[in-house]
C-alpha positions in Angstrom: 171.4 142.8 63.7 171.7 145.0 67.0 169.8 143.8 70.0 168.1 147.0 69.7 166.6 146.3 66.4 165.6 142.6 67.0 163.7 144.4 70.4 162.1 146.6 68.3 160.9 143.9 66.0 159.9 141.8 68.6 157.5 144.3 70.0 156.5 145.6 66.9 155.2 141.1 66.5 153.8 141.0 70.3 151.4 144.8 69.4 150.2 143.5 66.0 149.3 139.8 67.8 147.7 142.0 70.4 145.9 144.0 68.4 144.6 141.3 66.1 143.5 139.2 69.1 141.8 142.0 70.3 140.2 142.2 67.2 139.0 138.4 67.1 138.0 138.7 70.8 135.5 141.5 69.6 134.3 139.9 66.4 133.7 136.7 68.3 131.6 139.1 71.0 129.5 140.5 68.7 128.6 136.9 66.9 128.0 135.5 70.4 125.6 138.5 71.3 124.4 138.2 67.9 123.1 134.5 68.6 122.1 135.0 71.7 119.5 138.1 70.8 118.3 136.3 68.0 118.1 132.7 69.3 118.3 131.9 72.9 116.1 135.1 74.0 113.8 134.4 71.8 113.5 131.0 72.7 113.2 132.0 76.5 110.8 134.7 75.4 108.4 131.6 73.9 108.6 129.1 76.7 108.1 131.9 79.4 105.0 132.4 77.5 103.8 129.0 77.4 104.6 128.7 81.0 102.6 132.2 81.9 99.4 130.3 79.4 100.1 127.2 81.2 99.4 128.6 85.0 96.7 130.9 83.9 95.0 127.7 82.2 95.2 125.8 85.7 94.2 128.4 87.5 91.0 128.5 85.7 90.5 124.5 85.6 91.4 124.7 89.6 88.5 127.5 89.8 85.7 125.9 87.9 86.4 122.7 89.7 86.0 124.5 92.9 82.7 126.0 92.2 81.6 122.4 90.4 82.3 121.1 94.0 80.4 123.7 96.1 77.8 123.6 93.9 77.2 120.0 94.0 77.8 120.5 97.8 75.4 122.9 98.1 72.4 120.8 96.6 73.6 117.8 98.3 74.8 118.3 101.6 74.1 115.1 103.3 75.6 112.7 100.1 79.2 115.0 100.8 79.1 114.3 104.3 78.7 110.5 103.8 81.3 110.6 100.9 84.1 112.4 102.9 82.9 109.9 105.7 83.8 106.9 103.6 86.7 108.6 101.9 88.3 109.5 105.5 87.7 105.8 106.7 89.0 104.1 103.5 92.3 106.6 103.8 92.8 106.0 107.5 92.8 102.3 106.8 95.5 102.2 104.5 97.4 104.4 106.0 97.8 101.9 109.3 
């Protein structure tokens, strides 16, 4: 065989590798965007739900608790200054 004939083979080999890797790298692409659009987005999609459920539900505990608190300091003005009295002196004496 010449030297240009074992060239010619030889880089006829190193295209078609090429070409199939490229081929592989593309398939393997598309099966990893496949997975990911149908399983970790959607996944994400669900738990940033939850989370967006989760605040709004906390929001709205913290808010009725606030107005159960006013409320009850409202009608009973005197009995929230003595608690807050006793609350501040028990904290201040554990904190020394």
């Amino acid at each position: 065989m010449s030297a240009d004939k074992i060239k010619k083979d030889v880089k006829n080999k190193a295209e078609g590798a090429v070409s199939s890797a490229k081929d592989d790298f593309e398939a393997l692409r598309s099966q990893f965007e496949k997975f990911l659009s149908t399983h970790v987005a959607t996944g994400l999609d669900d738990a940033a739900a939850k989370a967006t459920e989760a605040v709004a539900n906390a929001r709205e505990v913290a808010d009725t608790q606030a107005k159960n608190v006013s409320t009850k300091v409202v009608k009973k003005p005197l009995l929230s200054i003595a608690l807050s009295a006793v609350i501040g002196f028990v904290a201040g004496r554990l904190t020394r």
